[in-house]
C-alpha positions in Angstrom: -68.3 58.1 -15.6 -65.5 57.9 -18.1 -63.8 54.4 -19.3 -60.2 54.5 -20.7 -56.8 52.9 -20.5 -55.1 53.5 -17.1 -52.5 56.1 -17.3 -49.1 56.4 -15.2 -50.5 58.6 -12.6 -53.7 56.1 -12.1 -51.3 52.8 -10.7 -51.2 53.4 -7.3 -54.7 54.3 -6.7 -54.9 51.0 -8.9 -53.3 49.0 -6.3 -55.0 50.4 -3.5 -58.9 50.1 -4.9 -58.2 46.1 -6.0 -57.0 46.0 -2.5 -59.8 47.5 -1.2 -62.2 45.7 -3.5 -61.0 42.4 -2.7 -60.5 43.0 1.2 -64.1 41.4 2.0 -64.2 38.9 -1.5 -65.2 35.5 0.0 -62.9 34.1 -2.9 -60.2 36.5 -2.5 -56.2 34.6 -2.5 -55.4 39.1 -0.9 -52.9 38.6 -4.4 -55.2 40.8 -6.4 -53.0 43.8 -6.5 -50.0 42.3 -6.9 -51.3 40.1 -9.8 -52.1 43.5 -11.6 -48.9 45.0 -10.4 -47.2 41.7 -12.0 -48.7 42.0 -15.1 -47.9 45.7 -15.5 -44.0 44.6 -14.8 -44.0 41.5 -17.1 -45.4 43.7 -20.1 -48.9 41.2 -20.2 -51.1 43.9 -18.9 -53.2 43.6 -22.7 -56.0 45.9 -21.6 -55.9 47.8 -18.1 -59.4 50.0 -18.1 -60.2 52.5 -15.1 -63.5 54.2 -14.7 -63.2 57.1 -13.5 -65.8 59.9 -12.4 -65.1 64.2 -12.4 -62.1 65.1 -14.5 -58.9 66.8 -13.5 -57.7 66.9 -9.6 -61.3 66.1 -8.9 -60.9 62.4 -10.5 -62.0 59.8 -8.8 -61.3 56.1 -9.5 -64.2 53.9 -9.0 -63.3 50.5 -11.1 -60.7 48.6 -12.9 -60.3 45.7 -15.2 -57.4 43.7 -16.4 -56.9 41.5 -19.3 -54.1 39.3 -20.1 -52.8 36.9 -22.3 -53.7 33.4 -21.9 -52.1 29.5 -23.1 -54.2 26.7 -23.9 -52.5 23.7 -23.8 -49.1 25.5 -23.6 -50.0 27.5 -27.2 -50.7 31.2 -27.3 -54.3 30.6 -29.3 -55.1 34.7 -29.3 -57.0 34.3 -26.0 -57.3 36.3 -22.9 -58.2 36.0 -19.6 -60.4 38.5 -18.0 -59.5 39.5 -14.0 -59.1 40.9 -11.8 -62.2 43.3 -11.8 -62.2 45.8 -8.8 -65.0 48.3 -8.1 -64.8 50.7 -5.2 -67.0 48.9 -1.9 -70.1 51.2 -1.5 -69.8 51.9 -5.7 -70.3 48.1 -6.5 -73.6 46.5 -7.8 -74.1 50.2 -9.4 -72.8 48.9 -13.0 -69.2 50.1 -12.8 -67.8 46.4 -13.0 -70.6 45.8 -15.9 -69.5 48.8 -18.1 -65.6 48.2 -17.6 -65.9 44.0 -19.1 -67.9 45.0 -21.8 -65.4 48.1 -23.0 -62.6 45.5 -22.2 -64.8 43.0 -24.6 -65.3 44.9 -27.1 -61.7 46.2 -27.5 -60.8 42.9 -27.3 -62.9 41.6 -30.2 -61.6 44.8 -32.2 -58.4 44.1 -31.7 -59.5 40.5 -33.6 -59.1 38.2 -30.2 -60.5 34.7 -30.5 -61.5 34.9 -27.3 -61.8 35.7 -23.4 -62.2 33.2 -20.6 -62.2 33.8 -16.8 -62.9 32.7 -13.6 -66.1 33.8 -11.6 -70.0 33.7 -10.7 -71.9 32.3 -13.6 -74.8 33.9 -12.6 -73.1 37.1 -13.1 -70.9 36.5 -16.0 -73.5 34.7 -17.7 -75.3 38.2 -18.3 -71.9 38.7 -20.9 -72.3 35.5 -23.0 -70.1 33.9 -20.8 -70.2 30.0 -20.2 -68.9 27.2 -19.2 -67.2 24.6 -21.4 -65.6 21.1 -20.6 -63.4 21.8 -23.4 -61.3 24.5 -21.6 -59.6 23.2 -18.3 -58.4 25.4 -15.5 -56.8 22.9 -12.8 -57.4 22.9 -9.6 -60.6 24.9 -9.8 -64.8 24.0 -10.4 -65.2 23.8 -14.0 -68.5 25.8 -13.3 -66.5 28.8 -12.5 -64.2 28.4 -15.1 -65.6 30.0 -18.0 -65.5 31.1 -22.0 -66.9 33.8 -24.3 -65.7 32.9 -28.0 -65.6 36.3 -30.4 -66.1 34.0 -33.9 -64.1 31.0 -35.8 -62.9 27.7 -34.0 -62.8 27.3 -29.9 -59.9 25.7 -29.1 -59.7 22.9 -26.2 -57.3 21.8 -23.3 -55.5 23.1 -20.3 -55.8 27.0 -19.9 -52.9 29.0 -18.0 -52.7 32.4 -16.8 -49.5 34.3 -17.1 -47.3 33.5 -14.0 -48.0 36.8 -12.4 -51.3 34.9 -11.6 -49.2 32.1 -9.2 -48.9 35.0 -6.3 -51.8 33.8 -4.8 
């Protein structure tokens, strides 16, 4: 398995594994796709990772991860939310999702973000550093879901907010 930025050819077979990934999500809004596809419109697409096994025609897509800008308390703070993560059903739980947020992790701390925060499982993101803080809001959601990974310096508090690509759902 290879991990690299998505390429033009690689954004429909985007849209149709998040689809796919997120058909059966418990938590799903079905927006998944089209949050990515907004992103990639609106130019906030920061990081956009596939994993892909084989090489040439024989390619296969088996994850993807998306990272975008975020606002705390209406101020861009060089934070980023992670999400959606997709990972093709009867390839998940096989540590395609792991690999693709710590790649998009560690480009974005090389890139010299403050930060990443997203919304999800603790017991799975917790395996990334990831954790809850009543510092950093998301309204209308648990704050144990909502959660933050700080790359070094000051954590900033308030309200957090996705891009608008995010209100599809």
């Amino acid at each position: 398995m290879q991990i690299g930025p998505e390429q033009p050819g690689d954004i429909d077979a985007i849209r149709a594994l998040t689809t796919e990934a997120f058909a059966t999500a418990r938590h799903s809004s079905g927006s998944e796709a089209a949050i990515v596809d907004g992103l990639r419109a609106a130019g906030a697409l920061t990081l956009s990772l596939v994993a892909v096994a084989g090489d040439g025609t024989d390619a296969a897509l088996l994850g993807h991860v998306a990272v975008s800008p975020v606002t705390i308390d209406g101020a861009d703070r060089g934070w980023f939310g992670l999400g959606p993560v997709s990972v093709r059903p009867g390839r998940q739980r096989g540590g395609i999702g792991s690999a693709l947020i710590r790649e998009g992790l560690r480009r974005l701390r090389e890139s010299g973000a403050g930060g990443c925060v997203l919304l999800g499982d603790p017991a799975y993101y917790g395996r990334f550093g990831f954790a809850a803080d009543p510092a950093l809001v998301l309204e209308g959601v648990p704050p144990e879901y909502f959660m933050r990974l700080a790359f070094g310096g000051d954590v900033p508090a308030g309200s957090v907010r996705y891009h608008a690509a995010f209100d599809v759902g």
